[in-house]
N, C-alpha and C positions, 0 to 999 in steps of 0.2 A: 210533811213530805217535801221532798227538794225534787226538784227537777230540772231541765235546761229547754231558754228560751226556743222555738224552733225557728224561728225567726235571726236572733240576733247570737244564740253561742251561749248567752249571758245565763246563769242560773236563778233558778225561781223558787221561790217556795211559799207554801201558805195561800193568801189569798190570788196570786198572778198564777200562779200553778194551777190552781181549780177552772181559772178563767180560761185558759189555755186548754185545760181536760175538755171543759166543756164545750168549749169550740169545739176541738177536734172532734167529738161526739155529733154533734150537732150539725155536724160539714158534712160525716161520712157517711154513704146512701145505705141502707140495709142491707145484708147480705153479701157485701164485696169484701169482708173479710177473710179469706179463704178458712181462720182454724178459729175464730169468732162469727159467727156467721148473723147473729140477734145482735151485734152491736152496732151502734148506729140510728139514723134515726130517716125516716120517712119524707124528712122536711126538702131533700133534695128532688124527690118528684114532684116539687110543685114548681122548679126553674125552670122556666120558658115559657109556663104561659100566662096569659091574659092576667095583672093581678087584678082582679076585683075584689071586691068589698068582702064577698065569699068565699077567696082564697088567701084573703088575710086572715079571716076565722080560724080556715084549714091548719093553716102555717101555724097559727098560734095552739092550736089542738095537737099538731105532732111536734111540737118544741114542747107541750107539757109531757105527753107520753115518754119523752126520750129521758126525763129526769126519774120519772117511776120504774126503767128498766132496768134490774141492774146489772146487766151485762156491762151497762155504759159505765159507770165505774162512777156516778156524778150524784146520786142517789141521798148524799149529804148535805143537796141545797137541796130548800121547801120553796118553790117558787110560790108568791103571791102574788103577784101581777107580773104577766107577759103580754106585750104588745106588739105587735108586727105592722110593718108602716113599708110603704112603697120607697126605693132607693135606688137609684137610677135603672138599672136592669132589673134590681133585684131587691132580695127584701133587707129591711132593719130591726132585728126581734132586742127587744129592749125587755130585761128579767128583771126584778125585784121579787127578794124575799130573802128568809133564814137562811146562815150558814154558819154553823158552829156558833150560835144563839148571837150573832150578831148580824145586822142590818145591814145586804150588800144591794149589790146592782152592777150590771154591765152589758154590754153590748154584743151583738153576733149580727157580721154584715159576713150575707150569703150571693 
């Protein structure tokens, strides 16, 4: 699949394109889709407060959910390991696992 950076213009495809789906999955809160309305993921109601040790758990629990949905379109990574780490305001979920039977990894700063 080919697509365009949203960022820079530049076109993407393959592994930077999924990277990209998945953010954008990832960032967008439940429901504010107007004609998608289950896409999206949970993980934005946890910005703003307190991060505790408990709302890293959280965080890491609706960053798995959002990969099992498939409204989200992302459904192609097997995540094995996500972790969420405090960053400055906000959080740092770091994925590893399957994609197209190959061993990736990448980052989502929320």
């Amino acid at each position: 699949m080919i697509g365009i950076d949203r960022n820079t213009g530049a076109t993407v495809d393959d592994w930077l394109q999924f990277v990209q789906r998945a953010t954008r999955a990832l960032t967008t809160p439940l429901g504010t889709r107007q004609k998608r309305p289950l896409y999206g993921c949970a993980l934005t109601q946890l910005l703003g407060q307190n991060l505790g040790d408990d709302l890293l758990i959280l965080a890491q629990s609706h960053a798995a959910q959002a990969f099992y949905n498939p409204d989200n379109g992302i459904d192609d990574f097997e995540p094995q390991v996500i972790v969420a780490s405090r960053h400055g305001a906000g959080l740092l979920l770091r994925f590893a696992g399957t994609w197209k039977n190959r061993k990736q990894t990448f980052e989502v700063v929320t």
